[in-house]
DSSP file (Angstrom, degrees, kcal/mol; ACC not computed):
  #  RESIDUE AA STRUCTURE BP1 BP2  ACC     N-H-->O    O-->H-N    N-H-->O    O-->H-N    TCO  KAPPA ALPHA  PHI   PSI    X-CA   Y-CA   Z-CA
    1    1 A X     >        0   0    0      0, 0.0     4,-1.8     0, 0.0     5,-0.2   0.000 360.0 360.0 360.0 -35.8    0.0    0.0    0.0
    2    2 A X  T  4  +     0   0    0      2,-0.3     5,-0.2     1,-0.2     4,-0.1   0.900 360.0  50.1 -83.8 -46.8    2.7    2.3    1.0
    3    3 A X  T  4 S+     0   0    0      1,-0.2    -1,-0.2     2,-0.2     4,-0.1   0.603 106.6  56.8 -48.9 -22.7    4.5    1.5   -2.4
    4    4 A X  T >> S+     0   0    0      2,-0.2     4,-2.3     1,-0.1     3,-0.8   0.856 104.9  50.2 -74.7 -45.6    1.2    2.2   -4.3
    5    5 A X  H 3X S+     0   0    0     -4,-1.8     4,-1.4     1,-0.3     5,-0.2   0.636 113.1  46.2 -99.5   3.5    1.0    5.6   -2.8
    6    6 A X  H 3> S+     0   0    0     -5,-0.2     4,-1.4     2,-0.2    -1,-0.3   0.800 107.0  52.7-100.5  -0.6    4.7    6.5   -3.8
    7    7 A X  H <> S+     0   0    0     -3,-0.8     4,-2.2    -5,-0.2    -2,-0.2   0.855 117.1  44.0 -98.4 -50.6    4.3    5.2   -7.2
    8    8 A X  H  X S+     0   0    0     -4,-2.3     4,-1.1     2,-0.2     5,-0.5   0.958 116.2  43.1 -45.4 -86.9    1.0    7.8   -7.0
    9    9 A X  H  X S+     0   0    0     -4,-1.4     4,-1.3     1,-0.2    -2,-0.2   0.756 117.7  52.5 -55.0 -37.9    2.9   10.8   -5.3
   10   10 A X  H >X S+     0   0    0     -4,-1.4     3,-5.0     2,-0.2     4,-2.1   0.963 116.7  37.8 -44.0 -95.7    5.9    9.7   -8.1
   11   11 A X  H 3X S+     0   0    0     -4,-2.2     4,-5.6     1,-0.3    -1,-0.2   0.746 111.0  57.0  -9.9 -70.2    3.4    9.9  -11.0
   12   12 A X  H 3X S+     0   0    0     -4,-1.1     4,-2.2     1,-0.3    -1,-0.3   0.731 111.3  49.2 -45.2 -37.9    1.6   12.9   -9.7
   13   13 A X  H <X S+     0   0    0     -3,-5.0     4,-2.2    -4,-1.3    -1,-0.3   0.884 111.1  43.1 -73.0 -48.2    4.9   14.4   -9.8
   14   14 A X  H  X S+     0   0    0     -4,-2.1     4,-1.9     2,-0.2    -2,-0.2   0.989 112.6  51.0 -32.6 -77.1    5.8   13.4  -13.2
   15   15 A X  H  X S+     0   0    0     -4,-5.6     4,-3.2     2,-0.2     3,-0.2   0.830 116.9  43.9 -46.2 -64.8    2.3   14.4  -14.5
   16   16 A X  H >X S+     0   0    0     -4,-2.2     3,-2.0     2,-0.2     4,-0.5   0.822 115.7  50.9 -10.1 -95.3    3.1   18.4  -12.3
   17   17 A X  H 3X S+     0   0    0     -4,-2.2     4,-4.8     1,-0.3     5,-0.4   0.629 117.3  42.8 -23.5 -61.3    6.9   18.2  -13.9
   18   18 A X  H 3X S+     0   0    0     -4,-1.9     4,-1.4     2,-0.3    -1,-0.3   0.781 110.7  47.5 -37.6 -61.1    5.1   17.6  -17.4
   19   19 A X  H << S+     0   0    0     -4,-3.2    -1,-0.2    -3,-2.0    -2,-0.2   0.824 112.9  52.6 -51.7 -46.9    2.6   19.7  -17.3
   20   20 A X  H >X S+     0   0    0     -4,-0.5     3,-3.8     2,-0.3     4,-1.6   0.936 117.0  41.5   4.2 -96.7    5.2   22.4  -16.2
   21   21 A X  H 3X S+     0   0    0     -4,-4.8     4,-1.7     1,-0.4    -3,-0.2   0.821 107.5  55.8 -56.2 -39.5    7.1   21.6  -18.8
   22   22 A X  H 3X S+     0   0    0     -4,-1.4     4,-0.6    -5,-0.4    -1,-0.4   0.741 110.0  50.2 -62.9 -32.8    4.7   21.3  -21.1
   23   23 A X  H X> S+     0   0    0     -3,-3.8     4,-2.4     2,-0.2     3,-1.3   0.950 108.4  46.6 -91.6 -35.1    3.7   24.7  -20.3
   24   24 A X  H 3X S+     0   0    0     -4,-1.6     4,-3.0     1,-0.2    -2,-0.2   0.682 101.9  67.9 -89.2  13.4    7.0   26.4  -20.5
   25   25 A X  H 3< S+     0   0    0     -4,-1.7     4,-0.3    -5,-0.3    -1,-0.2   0.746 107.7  42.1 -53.8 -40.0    7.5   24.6  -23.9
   26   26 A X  H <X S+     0   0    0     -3,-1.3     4,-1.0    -4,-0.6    -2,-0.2   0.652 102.6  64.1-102.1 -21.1    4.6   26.9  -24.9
   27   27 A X  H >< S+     0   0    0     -4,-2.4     3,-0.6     1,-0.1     4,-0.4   0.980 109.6  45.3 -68.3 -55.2    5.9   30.0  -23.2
   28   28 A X  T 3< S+     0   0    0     -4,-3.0     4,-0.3     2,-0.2    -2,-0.2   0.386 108.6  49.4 -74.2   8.4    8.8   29.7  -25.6
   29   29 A X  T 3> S+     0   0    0     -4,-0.3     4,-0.9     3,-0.1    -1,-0.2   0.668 105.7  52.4 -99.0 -11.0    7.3   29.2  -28.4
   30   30 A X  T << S+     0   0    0     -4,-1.0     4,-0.4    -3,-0.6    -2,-0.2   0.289 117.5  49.6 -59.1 -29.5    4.9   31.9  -28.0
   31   31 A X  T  4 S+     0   0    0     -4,-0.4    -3,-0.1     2,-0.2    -2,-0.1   0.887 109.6  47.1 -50.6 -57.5    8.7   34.0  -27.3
   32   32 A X  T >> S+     0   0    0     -4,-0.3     4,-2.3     1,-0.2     3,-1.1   0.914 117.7  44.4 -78.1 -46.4   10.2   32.7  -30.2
   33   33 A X  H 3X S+     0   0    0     -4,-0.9     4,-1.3     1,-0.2    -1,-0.2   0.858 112.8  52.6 -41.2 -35.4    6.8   33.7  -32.4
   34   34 A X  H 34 S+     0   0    0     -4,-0.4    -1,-0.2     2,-0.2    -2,-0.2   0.406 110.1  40.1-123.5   1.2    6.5   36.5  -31.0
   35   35 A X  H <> S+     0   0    0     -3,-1.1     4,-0.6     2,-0.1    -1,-0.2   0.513 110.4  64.3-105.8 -13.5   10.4   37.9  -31.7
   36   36 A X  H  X S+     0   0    0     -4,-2.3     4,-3.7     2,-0.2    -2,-0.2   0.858 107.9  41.9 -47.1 -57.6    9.9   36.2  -35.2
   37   37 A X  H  X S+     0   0    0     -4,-1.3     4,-0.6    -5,-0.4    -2,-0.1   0.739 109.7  56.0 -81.5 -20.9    7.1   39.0  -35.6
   38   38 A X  H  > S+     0   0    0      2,-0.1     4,-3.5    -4,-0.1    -1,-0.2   0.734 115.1  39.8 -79.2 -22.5    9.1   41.9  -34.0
   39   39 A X  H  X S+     0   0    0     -4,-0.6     4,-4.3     2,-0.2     5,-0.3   0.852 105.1  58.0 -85.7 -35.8   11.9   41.4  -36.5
   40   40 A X  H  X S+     0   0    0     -4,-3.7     4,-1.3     1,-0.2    -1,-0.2   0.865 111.9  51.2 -65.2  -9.5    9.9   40.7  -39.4
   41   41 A X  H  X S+     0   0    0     -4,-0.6     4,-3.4     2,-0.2    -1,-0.2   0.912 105.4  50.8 -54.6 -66.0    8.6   44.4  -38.3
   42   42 A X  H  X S+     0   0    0     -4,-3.5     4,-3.5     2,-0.2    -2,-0.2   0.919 108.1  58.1 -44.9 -37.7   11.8   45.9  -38.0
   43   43 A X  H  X S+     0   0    0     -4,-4.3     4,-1.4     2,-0.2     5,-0.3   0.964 116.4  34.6 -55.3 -72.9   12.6   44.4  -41.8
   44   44 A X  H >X S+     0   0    0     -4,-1.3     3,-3.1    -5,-0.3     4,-1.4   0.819 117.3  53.1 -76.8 -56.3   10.0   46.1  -43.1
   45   45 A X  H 3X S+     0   0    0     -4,-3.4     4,-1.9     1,-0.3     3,-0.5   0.784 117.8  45.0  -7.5 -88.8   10.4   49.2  -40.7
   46   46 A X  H 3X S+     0   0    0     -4,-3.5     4,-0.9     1,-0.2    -1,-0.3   0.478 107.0  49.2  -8.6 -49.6   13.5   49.1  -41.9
   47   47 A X  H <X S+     0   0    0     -3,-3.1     4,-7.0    -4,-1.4     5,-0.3   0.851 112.8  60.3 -73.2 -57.1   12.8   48.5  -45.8
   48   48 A X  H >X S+     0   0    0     -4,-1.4     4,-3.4    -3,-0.5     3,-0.6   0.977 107.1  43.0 -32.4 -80.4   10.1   51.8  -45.2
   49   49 A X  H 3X S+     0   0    0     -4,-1.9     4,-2.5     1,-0.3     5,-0.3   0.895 108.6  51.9 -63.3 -32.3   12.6   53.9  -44.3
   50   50 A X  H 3< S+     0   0    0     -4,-0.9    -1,-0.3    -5,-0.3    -2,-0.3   0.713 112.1  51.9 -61.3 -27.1   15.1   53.0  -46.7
   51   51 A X  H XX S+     0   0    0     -4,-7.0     4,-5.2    -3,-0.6     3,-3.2   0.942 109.4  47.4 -48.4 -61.0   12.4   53.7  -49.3
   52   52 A X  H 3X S+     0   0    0     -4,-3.4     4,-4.1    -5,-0.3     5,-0.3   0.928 113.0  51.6 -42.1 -59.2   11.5   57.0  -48.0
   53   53 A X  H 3X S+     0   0    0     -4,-2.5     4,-0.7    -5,-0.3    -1,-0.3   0.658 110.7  41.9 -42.9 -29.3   15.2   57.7  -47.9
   54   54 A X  H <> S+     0   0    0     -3,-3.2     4,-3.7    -5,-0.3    -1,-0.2   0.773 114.4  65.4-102.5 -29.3   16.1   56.7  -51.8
   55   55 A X  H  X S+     0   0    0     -4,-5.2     4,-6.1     1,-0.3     5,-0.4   0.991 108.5  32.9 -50.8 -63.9   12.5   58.8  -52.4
   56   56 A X  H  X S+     0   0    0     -4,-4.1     4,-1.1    -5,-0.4    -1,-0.3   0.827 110.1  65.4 -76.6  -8.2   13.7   62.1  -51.3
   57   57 A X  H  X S+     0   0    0     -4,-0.7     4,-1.6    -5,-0.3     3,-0.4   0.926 105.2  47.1 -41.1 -75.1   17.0   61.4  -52.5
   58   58 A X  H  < S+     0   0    0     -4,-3.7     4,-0.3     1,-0.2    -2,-0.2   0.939 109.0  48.2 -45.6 -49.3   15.4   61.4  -55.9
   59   59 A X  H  < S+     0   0    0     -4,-6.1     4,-0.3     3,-0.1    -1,-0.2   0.866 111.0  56.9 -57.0 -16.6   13.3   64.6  -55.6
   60   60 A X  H >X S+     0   0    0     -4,-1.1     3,-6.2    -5,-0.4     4,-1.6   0.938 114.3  38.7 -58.1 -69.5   16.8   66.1  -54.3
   61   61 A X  G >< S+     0   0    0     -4,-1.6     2,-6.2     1,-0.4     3,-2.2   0.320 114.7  51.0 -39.9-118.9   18.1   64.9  -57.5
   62   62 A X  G 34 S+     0   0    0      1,-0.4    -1,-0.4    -4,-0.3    -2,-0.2   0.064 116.6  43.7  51.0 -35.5   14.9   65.9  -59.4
   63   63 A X  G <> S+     0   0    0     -2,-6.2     4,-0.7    -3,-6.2    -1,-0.4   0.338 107.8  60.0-129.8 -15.8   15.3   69.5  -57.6
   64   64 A X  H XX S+     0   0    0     -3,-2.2     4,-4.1    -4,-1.6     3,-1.2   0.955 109.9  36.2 -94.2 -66.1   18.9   69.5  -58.4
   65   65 A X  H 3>>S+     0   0    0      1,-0.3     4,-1.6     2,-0.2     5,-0.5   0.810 116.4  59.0 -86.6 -22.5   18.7   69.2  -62.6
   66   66 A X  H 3>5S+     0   0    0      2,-0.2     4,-2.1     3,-0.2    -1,-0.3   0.985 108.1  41.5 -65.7 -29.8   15.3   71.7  -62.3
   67   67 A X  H <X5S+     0   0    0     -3,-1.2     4,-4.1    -4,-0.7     5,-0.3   0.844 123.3  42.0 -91.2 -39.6   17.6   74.5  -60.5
   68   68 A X  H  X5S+     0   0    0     -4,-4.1     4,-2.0    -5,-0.2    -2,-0.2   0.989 119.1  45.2 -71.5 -47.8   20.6   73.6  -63.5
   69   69 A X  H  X5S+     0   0    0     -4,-1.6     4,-2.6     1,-0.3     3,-0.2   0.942 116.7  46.9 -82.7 -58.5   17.8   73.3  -66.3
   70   70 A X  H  X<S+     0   0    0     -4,-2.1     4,-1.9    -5,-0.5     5,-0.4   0.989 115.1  40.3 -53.0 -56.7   16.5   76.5  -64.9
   71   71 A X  H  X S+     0   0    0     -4,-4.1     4,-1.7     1,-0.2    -2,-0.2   0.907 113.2  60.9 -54.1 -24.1   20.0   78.5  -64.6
   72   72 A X  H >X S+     0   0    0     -4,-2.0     4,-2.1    -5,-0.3     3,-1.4   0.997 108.0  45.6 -60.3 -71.9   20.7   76.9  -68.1
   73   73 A X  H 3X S+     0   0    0     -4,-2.6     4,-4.4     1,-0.3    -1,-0.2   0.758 110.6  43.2 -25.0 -64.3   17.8   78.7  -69.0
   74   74 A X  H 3X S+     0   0    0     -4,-1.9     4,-2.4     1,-0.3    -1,-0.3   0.753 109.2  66.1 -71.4 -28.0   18.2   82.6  -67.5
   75   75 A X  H <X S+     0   0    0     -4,-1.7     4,-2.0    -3,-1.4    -1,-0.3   0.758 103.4  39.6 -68.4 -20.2   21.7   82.1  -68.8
   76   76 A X  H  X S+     0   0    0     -4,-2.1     4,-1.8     2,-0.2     5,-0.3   0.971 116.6  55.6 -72.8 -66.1   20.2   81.9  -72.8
   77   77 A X  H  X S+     0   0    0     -4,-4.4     4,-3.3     1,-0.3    -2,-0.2   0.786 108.1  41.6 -41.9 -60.8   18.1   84.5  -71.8
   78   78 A X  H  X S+     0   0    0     -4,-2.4     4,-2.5     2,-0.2    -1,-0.3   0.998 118.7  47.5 -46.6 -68.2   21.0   86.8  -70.5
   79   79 A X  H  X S+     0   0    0     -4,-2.0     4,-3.4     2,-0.2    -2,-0.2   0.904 112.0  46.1 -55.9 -39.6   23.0   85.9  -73.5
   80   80 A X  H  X S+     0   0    0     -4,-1.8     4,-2.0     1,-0.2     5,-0.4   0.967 116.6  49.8 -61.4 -50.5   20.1   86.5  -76.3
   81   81 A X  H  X S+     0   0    0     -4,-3.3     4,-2.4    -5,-0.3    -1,-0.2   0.920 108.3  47.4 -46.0 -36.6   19.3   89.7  -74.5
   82   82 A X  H  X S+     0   0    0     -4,-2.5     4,-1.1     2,-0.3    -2,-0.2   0.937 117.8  43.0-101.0 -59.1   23.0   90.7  -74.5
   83   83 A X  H >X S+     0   0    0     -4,-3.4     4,-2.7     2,-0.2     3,-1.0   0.940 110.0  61.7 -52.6 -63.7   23.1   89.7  -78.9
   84   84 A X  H 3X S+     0   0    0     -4,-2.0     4,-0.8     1,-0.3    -2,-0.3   0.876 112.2  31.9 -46.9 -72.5   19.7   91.5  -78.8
   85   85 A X  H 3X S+     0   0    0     -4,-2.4     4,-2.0    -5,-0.4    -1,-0.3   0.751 113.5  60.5 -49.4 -32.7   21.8   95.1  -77.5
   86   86 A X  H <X S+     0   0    0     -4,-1.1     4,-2.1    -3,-1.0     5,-0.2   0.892 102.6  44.7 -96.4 -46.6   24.5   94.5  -79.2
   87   87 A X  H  X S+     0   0    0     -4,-2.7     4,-1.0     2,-0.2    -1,-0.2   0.685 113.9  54.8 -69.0  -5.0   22.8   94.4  -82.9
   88   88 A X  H  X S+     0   0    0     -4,-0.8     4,-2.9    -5,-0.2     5,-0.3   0.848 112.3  46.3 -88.1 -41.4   20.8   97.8  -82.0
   89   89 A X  H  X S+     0   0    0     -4,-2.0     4,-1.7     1,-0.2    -2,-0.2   0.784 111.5  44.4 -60.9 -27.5   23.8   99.1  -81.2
   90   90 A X  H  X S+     0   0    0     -4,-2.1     4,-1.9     2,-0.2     5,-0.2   0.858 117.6  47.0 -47.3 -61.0   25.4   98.1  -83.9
   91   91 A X  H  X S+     0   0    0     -4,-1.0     4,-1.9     2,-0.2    -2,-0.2   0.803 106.0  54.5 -37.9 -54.7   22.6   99.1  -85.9
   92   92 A X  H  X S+     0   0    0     -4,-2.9     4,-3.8     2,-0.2     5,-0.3   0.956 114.5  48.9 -77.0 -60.5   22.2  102.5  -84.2
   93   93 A X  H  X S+     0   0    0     -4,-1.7     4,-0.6    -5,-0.3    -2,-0.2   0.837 110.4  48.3 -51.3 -32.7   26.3  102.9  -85.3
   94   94 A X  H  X S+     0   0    0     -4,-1.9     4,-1.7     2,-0.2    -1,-0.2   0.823 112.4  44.8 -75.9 -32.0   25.9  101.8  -88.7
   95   95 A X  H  X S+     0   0    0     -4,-1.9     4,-1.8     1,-0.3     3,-0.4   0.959 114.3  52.4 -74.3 -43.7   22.9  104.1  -89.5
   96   96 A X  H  X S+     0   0    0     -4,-3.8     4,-1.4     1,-0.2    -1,-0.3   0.756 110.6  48.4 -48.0 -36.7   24.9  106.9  -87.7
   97   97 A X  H  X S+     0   0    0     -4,-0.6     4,-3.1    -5,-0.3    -1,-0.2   0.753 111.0  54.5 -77.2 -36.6   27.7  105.9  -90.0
   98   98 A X  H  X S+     0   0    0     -4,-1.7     4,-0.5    -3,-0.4    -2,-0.2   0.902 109.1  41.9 -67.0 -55.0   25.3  106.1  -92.5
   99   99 A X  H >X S+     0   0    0     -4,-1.8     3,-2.5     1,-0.2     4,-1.3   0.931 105.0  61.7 -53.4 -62.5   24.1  109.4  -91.9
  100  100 A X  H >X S+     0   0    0     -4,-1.4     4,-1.9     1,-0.2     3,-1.5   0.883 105.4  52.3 -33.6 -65.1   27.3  110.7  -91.4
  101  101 A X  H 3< S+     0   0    0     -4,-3.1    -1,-0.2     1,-0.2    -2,-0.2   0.468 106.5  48.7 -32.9 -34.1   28.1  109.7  -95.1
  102  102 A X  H <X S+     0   0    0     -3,-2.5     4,-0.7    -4,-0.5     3,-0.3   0.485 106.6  52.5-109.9  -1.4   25.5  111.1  -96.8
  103  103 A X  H <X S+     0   0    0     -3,-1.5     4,-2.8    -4,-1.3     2,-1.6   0.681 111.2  50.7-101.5 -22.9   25.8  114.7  -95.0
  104  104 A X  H  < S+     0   0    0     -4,-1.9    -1,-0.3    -5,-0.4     2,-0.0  -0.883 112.5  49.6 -82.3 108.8   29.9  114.7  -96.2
  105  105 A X  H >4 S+     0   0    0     -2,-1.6     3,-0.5    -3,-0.3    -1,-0.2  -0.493 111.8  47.8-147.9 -52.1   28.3  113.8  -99.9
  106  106 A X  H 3< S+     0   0    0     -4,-0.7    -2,-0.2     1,-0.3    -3,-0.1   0.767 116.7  46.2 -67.9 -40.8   25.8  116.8  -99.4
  107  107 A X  T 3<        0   0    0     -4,-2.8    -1,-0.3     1,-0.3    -3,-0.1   0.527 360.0 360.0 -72.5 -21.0   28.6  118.8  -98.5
  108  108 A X    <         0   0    0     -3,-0.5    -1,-0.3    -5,-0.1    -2,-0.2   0.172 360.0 360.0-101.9 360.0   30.9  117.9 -101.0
């Protein structure tokens, strides 16, 4: 009888031990799930920002050849104005020349 009830308290103990084990079997797999799902956050956290990152990199660029495309621009602008003065003046000298020519002609 006394061997029956250690062979129970034995069991009983086992079964505890088991259970117990059995439970924190499921506490760490519930760990490990649940640090699976915090990295696979960070990846994509991660991925996010490094999108974001290569995005505004491109509008810099994007911002970058609009400001040169633009200076390109005001710089034609400058130079046709500048050919634009330069033939009225020219103009204005030749006609003066012109003038000039026809009053020593008158005179002569």
């Amino acid at each position: 009888q006394e061997r029956l009830e250690e062979q129970v308290v034995q069991l009983q103990a086992m079964c505890r031990s088991e259970a117990e084990a059995s439970a924190a079997l499921a506490a760490a797999a519930a760990a490990a799930a649940a640090q699976q799902q915090k990295d696979a956050i960070q990846q994509l956290a991660s991925r996010l920002c490094a999108d974001e990152e290569a995005q505004q990199q491109r509008e810099r660029m994007f911002s970058e050849e609009l400001r040169a495309a633009a200076e390109k621009m005001e710089l034609a602008v400058s130079e046709e104005r500048t050919k634009a003065k330069l033939a009225v003046q020219e103009a204005i000298v030749e006609q003066q020349q012109q003038q000039q020519q026809q009053q020593l002609q008158q005179q002569q």
